[in-house]
PDB file of N, CA, C and O in Angstrom:
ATOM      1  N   UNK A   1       0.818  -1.185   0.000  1.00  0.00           N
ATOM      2  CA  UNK A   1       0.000   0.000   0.000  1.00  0.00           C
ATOM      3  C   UNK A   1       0.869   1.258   0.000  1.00  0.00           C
ATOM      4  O   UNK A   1       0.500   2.415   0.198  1.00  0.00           O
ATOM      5  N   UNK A   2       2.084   0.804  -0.259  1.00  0.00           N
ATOM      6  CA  UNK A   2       2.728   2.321  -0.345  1.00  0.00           C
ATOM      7  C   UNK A   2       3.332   2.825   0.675  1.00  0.00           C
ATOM      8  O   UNK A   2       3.545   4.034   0.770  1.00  0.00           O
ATOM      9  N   UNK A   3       3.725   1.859   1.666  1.00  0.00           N
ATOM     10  CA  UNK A   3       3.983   2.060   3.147  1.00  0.00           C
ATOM     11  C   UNK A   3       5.898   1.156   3.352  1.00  0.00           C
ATOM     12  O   UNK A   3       6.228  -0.027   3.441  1.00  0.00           O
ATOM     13  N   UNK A   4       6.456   2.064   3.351  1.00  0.00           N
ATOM     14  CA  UNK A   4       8.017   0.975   3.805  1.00  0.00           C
ATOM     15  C   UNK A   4       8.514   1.659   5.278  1.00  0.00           C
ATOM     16  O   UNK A   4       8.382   2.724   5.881  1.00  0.00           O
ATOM     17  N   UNK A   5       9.041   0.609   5.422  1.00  0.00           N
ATOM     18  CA  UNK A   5       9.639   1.068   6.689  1.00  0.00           C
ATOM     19  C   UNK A   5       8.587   1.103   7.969  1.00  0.00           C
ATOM     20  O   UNK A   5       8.819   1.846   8.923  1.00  0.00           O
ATOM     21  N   UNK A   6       7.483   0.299   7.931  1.00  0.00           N
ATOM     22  CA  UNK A   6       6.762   0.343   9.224  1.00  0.00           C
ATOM     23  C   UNK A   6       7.362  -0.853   9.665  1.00  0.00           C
ATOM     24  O   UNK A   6       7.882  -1.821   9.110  1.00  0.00           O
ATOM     25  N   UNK A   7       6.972  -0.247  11.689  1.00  0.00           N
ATOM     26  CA  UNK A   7       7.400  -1.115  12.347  1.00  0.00           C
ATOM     27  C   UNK A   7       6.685  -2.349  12.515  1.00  0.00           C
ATOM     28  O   UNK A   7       5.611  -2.415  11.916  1.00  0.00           O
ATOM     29  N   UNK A   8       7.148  -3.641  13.402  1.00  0.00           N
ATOM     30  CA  UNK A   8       5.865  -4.408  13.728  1.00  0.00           C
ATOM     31  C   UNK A   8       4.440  -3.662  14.953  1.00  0.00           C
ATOM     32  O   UNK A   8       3.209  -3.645  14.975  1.00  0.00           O
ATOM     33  N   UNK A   9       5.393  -3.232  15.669  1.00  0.00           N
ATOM     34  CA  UNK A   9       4.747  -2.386  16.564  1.00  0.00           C
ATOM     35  C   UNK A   9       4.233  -1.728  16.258  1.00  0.00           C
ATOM     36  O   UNK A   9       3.304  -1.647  17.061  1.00  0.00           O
ATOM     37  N   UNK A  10       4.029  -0.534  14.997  1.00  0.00           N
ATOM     38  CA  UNK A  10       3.230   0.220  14.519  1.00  0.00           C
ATOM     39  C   UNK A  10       2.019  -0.285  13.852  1.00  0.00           C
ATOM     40  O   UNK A  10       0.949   0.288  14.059  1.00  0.00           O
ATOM     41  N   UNK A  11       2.112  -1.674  12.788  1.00  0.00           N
ATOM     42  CA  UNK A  11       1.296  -2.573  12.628  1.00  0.00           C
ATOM     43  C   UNK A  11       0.357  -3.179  13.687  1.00  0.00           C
ATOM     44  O   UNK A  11      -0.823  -3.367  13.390  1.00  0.00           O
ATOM     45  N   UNK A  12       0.683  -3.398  14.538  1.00  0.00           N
ATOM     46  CA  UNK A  12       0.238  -3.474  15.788  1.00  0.00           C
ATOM     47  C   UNK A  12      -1.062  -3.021  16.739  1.00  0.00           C
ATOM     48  O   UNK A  12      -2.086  -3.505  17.220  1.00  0.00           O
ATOM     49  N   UNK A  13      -0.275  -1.682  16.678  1.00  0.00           N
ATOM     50  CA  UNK A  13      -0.985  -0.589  17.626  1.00  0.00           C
ATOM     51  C   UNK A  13      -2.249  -0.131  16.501  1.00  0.00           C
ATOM     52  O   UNK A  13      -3.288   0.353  16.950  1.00  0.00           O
ATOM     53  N   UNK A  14      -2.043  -0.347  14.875  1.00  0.00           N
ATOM     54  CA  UNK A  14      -2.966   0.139  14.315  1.00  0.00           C
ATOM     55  C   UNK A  14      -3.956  -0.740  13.842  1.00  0.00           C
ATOM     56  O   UNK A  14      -4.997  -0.540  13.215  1.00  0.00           O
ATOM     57  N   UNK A  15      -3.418  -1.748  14.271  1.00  0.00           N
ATOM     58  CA  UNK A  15      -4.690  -3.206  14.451  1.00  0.00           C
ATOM     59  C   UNK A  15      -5.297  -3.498  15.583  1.00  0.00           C
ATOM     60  O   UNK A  15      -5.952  -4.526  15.757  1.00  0.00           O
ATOM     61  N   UNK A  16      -5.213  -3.084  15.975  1.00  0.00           N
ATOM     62  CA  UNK A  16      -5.491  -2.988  17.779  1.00  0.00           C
ATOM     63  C   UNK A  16      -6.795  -1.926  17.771  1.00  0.00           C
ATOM     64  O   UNK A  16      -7.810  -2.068  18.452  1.00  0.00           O
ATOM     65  N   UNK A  17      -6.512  -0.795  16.810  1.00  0.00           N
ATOM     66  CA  UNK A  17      -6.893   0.416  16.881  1.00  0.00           C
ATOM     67  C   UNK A  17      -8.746   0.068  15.679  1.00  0.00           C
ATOM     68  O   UNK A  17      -9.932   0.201  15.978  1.00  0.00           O
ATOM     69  N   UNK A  18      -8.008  -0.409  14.307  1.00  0.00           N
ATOM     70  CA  UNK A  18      -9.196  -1.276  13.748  1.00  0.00           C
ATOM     71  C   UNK A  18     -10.040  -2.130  14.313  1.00  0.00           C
ATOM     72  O   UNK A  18     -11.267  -2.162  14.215  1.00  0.00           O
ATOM     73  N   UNK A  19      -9.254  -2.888  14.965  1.00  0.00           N
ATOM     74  CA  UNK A  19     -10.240  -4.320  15.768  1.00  0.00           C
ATOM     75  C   UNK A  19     -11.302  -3.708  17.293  1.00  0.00           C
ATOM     76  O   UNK A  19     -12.284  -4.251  17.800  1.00  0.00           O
ATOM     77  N   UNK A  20     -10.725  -2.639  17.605  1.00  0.00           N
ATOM     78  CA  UNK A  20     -11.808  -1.811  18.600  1.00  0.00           C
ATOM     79  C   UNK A  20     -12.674  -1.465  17.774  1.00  0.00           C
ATOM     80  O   UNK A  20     -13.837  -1.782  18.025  1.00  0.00           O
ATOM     81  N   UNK A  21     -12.371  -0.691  16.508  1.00  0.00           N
ATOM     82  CA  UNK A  21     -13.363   0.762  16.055  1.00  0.00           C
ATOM     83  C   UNK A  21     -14.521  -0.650  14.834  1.00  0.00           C
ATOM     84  O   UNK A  21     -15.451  -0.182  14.178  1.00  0.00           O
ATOM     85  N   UNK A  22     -14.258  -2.006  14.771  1.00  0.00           N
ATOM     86  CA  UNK A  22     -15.174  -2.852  14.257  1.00  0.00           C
ATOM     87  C   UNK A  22     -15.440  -3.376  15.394  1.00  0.00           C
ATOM     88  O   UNK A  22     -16.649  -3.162  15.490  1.00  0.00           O
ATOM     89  N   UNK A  23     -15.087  -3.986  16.437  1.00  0.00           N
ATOM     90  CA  UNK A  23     -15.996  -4.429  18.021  1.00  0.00           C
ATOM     91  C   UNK A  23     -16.946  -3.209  17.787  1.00  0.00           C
ATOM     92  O   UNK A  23     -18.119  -3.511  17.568  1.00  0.00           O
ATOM     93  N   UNK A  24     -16.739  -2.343  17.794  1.00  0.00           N
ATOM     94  CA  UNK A  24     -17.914  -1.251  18.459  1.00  0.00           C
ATOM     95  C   UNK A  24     -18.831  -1.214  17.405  1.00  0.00           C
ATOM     96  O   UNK A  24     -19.933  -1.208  17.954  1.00  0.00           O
ATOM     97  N   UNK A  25     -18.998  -1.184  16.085  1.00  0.00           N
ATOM     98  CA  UNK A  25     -19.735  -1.614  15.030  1.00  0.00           C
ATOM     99  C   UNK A  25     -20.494  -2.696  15.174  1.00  0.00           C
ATOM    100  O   UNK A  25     -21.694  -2.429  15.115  1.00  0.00           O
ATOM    101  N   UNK A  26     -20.167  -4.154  15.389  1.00  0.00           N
ATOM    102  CA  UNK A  26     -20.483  -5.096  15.598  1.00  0.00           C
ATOM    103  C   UNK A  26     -21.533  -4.982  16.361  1.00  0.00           C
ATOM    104  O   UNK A  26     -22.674  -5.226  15.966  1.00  0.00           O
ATOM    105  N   UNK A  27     -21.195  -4.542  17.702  1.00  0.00           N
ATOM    106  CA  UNK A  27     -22.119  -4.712  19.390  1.00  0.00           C
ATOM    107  C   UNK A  27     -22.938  -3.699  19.379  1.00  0.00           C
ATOM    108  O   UNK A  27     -23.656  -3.606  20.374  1.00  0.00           O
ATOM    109  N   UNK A  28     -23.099  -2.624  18.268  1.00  0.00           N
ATOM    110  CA  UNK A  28     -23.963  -1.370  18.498  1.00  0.00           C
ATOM    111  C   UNK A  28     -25.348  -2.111  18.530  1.00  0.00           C
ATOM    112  O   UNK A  28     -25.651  -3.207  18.060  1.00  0.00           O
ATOM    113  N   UNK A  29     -25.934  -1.397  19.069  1.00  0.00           N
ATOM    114  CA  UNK A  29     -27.684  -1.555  18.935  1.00  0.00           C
ATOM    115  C   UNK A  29     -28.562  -1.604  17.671  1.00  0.00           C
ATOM    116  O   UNK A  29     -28.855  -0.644  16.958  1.00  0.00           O
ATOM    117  N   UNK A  30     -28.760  -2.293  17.589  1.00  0.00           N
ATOM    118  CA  UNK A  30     -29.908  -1.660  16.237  1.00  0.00           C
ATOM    119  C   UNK A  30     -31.470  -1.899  16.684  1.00  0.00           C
ATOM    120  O   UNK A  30     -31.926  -2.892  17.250  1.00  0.00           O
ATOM    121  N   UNK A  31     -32.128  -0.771  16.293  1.00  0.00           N
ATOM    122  CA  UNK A  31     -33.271  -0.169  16.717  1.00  0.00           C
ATOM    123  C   UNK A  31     -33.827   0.591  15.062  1.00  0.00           C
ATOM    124  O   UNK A  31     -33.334   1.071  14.041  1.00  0.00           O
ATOM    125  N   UNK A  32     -35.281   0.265  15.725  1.00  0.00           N
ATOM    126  CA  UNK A  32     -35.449   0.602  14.238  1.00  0.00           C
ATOM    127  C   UNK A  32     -36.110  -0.033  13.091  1.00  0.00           C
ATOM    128  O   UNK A  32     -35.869  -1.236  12.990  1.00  0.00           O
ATOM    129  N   UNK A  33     -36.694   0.350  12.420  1.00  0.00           N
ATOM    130  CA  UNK A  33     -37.166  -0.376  11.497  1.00  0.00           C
ATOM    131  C   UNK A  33     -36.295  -0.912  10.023  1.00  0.00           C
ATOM    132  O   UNK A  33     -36.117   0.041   9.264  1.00  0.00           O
ATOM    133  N   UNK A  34     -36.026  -1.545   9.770  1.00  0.00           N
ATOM    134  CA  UNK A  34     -35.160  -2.548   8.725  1.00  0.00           C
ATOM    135  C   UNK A  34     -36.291  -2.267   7.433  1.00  0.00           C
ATOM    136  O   UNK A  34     -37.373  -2.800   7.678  1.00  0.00           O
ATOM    137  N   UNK A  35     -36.262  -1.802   6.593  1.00  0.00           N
ATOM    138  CA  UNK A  35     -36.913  -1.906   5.302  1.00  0.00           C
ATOM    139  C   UNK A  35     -36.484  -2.929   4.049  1.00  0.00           C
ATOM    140  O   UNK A  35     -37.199  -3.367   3.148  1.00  0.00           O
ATOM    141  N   UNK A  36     -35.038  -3.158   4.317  1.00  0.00           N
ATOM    142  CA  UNK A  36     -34.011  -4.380   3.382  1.00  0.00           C
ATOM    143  C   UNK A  36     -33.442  -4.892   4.291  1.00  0.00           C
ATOM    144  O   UNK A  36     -32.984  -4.348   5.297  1.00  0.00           O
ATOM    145  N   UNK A  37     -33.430  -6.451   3.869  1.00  0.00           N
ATOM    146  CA  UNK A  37     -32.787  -7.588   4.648  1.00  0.00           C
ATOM    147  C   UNK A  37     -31.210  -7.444   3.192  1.00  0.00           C
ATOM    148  O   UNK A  37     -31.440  -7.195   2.008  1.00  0.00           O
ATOM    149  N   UNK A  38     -30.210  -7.612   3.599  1.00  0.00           N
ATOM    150  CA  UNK A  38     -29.236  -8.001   2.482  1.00  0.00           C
ATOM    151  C   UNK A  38     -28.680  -8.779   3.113  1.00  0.00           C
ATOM    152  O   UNK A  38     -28.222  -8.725   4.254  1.00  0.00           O
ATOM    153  N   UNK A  39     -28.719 -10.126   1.821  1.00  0.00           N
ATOM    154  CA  UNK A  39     -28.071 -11.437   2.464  1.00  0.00           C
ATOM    155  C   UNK A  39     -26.650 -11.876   1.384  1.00  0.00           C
ATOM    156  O   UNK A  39     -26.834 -12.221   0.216  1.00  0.00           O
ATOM    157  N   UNK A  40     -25.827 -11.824   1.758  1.00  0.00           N
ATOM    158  CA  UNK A  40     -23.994 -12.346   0.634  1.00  0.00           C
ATOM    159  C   UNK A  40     -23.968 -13.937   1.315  1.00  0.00           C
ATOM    160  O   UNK A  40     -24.709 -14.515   2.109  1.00  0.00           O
ATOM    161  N   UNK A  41     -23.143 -14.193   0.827  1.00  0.00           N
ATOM    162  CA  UNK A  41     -22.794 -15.914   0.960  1.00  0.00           C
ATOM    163  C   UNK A  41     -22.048 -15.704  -0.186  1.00  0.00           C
ATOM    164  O   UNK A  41     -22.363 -15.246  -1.284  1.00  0.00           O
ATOM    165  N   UNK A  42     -20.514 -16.316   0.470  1.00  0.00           N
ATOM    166  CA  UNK A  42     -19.327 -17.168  -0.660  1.00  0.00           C
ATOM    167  C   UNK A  42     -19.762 -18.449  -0.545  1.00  0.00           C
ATOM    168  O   UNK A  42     -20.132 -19.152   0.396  1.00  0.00           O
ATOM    169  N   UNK A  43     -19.638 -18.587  -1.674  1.00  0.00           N
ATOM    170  CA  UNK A  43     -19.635 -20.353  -2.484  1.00  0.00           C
ATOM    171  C   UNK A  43     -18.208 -20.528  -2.865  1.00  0.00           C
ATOM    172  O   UNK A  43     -17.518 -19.686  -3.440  1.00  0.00           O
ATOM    173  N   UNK A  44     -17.724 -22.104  -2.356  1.00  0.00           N
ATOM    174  CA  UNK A  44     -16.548 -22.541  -2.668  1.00  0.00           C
ATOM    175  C   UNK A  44     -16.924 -23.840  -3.290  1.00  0.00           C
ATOM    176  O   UNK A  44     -17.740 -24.509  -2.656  1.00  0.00           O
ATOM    177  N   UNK A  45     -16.331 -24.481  -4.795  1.00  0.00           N
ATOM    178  CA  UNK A  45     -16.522 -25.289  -5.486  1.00  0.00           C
ATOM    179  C   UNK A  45     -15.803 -25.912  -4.713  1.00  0.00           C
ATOM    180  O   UNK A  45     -15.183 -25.227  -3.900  1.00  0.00           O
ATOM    181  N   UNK A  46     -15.641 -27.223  -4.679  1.00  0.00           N
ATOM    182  CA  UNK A  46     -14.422 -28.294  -3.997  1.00  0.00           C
ATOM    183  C   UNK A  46     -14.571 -29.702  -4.777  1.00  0.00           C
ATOM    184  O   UNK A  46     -15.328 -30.207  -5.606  1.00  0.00           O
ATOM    185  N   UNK A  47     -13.865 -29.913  -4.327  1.00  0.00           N
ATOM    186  CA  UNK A  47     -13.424 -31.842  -4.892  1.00  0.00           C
ATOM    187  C   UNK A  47     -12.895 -32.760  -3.604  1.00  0.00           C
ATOM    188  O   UNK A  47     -11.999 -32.362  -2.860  1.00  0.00           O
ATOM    189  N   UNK A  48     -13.559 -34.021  -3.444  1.00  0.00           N
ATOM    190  CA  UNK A  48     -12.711 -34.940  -2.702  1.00  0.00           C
ATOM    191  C   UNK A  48     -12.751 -36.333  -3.193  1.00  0.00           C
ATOM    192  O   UNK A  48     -13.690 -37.126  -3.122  1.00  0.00           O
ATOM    193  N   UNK A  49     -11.671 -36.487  -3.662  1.00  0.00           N
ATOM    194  CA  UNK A  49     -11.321 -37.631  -4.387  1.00  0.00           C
ATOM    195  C   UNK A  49     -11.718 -37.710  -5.693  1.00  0.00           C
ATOM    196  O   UNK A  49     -11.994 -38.722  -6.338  1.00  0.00           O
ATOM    197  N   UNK A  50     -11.728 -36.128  -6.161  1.00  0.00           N
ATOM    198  CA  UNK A  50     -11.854 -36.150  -7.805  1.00  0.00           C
ATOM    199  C   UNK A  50     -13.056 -35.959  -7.697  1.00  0.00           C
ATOM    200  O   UNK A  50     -13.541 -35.186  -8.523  1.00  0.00           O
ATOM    201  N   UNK A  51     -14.280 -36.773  -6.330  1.00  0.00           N
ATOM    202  CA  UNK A  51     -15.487 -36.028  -6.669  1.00  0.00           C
ATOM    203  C   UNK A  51     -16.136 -35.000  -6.438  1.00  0.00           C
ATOM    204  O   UNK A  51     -15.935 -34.647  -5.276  1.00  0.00           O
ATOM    205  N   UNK A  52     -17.027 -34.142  -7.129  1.00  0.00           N
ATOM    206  CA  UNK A  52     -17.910 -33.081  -6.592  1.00  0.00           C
ATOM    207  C   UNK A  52     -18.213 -32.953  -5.186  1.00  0.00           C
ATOM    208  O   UNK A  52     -19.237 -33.581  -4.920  1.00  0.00           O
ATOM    209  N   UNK A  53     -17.733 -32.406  -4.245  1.00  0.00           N
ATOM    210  CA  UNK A  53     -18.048 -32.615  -2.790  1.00  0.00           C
ATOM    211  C   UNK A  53     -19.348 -31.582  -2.662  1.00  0.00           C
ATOM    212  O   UNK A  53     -20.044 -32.004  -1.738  1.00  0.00           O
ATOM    213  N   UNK A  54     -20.028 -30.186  -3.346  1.00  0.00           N
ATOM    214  CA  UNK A  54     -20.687 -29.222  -2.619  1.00  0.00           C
ATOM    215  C   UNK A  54     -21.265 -29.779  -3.991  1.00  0.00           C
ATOM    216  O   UNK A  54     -20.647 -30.114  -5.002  1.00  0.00           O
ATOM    217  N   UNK A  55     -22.883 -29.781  -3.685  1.00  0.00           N
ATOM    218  CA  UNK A  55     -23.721 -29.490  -4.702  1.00  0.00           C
ATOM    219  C   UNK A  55     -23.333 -28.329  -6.083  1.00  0.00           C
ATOM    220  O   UNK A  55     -24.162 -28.125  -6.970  1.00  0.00           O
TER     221      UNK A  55
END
């Protein structure tokens, strides 16, 4: 990203700093009326033993 010379510690402290400011996203309240549900799902094709394992 255009970044040399960071420390681990700076990596660190600014993941530390992300992983609070999404906890607090996560645990907020929601209140309110919802007008759209939006639903994502990854699909992973796979194989075991050559056969089709996922529909």
């Amino acid at each position: 990203m255009g970044l040399t010379g960071i420390s681990k510690s700076t990596v660190s402290k600014l993941c530390k700093h992300i992983d609070e400011r999404v906890g607090a996203f996560l645990d907020r309240p929601l209140s309110g009326g919802w007008p759209y549900l939006w639903l994502d799902a990854t699909y992973l094709r796979q194989r075991e033993g050559g056969v089709r394992a996922c529909p």
